[in-house]
N, C-alpha and C positions, 0 to 999 in steps of 0.2 A: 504494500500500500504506500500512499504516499502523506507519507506522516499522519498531519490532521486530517488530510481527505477521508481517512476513514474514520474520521467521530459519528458518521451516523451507522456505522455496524455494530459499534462501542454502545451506542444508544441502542441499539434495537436490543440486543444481548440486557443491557442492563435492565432496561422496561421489564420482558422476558423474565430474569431470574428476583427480580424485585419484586413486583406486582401480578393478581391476579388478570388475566386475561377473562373479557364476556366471550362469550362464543358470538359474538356480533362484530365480532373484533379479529383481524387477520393483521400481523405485525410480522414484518417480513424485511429482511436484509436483501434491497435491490441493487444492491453498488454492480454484481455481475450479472445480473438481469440482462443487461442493456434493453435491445428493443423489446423484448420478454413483458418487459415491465406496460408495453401499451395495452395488453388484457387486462389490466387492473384498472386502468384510466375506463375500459368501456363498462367491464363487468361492473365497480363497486359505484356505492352513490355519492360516496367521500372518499378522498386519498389523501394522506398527511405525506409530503417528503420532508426528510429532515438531513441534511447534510454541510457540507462547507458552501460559503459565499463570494464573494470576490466585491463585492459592496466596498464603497470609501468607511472608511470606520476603525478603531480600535478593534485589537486582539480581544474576541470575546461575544462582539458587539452580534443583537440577534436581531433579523429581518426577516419579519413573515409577510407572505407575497403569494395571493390571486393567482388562476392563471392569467385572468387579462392584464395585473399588472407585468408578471413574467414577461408575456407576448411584447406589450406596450415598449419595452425596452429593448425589442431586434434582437442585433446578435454582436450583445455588448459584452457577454459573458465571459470568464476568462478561465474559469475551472471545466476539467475535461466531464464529470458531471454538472456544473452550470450546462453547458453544450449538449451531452445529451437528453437532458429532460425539457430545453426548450426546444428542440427537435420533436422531441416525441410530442410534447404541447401541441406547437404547430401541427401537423400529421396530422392526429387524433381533434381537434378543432373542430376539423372539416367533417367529425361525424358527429349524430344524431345523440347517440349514447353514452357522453361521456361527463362523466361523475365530475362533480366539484373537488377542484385540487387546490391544496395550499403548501406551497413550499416554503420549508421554516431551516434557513440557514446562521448558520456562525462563520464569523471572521475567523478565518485560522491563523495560524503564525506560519507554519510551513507549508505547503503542501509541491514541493519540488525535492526533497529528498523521500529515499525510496528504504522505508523506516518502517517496523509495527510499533505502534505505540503513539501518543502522544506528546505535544512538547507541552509543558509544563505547567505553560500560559493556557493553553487550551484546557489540560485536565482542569485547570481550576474553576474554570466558567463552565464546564459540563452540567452541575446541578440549577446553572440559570436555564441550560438549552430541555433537560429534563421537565423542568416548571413549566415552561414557553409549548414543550409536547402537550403537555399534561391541557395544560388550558385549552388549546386547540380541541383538544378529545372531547373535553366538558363542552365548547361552546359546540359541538356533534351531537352532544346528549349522552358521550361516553366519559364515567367517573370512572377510572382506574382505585381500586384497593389494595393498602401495600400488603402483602404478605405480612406472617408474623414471622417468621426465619428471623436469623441476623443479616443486616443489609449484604448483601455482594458488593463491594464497592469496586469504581471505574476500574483504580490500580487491578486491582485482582483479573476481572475481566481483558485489560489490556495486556495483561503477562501469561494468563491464558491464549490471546493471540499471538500475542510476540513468541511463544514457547507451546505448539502444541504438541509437544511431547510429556511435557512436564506433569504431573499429576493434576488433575481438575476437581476443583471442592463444585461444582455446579457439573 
């Protein structure tokens, strides 16, 4: 991966092993989807993307975005997923069935080296982009419930990626 690029795999994982899932609810790691991911746009009636941004802004800073505001700003994109999900926007557009989408990005610090893990700056703002999830779901009509386990926290999650050899407590 490339560094932050993947905080939203980091996020689906963590949602996953932290909170109960409705069965109304499909929460899914699309980073290798690529165009895969346009049956989701037709089939569901809402689709949350959450990953890195390319927005002017501080390390951290979170921007939730329509797809017509997506659209509205061309092909100003600079992340190789910015790129592919206004592609697939566009495409899917032009059909009859396609679910309301809300893309909810973070400014990363890296995303040019070829890293698991995140950098630092970014783990730290992860529980702003988790809240930022969470709210989206609620304004859907979906409350998420935490588990009572003990939290899985990012670190753990992100050295489970970075090492999937290594023994997994999840």
């Amino acid at each position: 991966m490339f560094h932050d690029e993947g905080l939203g795999a980091y996020l689906v994982k963590y949602i996953e092993e932290n909170y109960h899932l409705p069965e109304n609810l499909s929460v899914i790691e699309g980073g290798t989807l690529g165009f895969t991911l346009m049956t989701y746009y037709q089939e569901y009636d809402k689709i949350i993307i959450v990953g890195t941004g390319s927005k002017e802004g501080k390390i951290g800073m979170i921007h939730s975005e329509s797809t017509e505001e997506v659209l509205a700003q061309g092909a100003i994109r600079q992340t190789a997923n910015e790129v592919e999900i206004t592609m697939m926007l566009e495409i899917c557009s032009f059909h009859e069935d396609m679910g309301e989408v809300q893309l909810i990005t973070m400014i990363p610090e890296d995303i040019i080296d070829v890293c698991n893990g995140l950098t630092p700056s970014v783990l730290e703002h992860m529980p702003k982009l988790v809240n930022a999830t969470l709210e989206e779901l609620e304004r859907s009509g979906i409350v998420l419930q935490k588990k009572d386990a003990d939290e899985v926290s990012f670190e753990t999650i992100v050295d489970a990626y970075a090492n999937p050899t290594a023994p997994r407590i999840f």
